[in-house]
N, C-alpha and C positions, 0 to 999 in steps of 0.2 A: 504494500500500500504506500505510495506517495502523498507525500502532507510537505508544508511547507516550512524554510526553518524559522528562527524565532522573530526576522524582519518581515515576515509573510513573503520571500522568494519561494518558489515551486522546486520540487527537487527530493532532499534527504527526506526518510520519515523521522518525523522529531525522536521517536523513540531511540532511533538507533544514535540522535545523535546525543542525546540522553546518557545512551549507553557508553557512547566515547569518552563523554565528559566525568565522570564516573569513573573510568578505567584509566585518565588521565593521572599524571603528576602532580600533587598539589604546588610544588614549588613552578611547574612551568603556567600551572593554571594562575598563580600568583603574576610571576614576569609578561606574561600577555595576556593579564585580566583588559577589558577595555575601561577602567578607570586608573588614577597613579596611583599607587602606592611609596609611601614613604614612611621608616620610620628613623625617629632624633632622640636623641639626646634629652634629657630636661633642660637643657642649654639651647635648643635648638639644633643643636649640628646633627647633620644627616648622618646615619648609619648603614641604612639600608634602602636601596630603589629599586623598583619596577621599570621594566624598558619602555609602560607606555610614559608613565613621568618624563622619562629622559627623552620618547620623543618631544613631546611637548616642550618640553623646555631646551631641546636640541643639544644637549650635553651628552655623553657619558658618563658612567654612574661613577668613573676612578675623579671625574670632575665635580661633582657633585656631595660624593663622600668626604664629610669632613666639614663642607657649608653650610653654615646657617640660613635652614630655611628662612629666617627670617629676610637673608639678604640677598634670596631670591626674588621677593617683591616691589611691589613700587611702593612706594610715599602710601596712598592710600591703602592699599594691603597692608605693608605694615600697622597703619593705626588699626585695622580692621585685625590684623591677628592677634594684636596684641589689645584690643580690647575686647574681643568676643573669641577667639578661640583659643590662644594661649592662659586663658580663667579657666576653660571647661579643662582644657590638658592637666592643668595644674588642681584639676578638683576629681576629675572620674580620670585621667590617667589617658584619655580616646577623646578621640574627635571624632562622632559619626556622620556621614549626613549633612557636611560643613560645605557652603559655597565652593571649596575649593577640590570638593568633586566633580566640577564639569570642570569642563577644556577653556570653555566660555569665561568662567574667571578666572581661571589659571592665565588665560593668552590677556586679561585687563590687568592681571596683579602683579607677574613673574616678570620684571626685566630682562627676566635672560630668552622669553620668545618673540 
């Protein structure tokens, strides 16, 4: 049976790709999830990225590792990180859910895209 995949494309049956995703890596499902991933520091400095992060911000991650997210942003991201998401870091430890999961404000906040 043919069904379409999860952008409504005609093609794979979702199950079977269900089933790939499933039988996958978690670390490679991590590196080409389609959001970034990053995690820092309590300081901010980056420890760990995702390759979609790195596209987005056009870097490699030996680039990347070691910088302050913070000094990734522009003027107003910074006042926005530091007034609304580095309080929730420093209170639950996570950021869920935060502007800086689309692309959209990653490409208005990050200097480096």
């Amino acid at each position: 049976m043919s069904g379409t995949d999860p952008i409504g494309n005609p093609g794979q049956d979702p199950r079977a790709q269900l089933g790939r995703l499933l039988e996958e890596d978690p670390a490679d499902l991590y590196e080409n999830a389609p959001m970034g991933y990053l995690s820092t520091l309590p300081d901010g400095r980056i420890v760990k990225v995702n390759r979609t992060f790195c596209a987005w911000t056009g870097r490699r991650p030996g680039e990347l590792i070691g910088t302050r997210f913070q000094d990734l942003l522009s003027v107003g991201g910074r006042v926005f990180h530091e007034t609304h998401l580095a309080p929730l870091l420093r209170m639950q430890g996570r950021c869920a859910r935060s502007p800086s999961t689309s692309s959209a404000w990653t490409a208005r906040c990050c200097r480096a895209c």
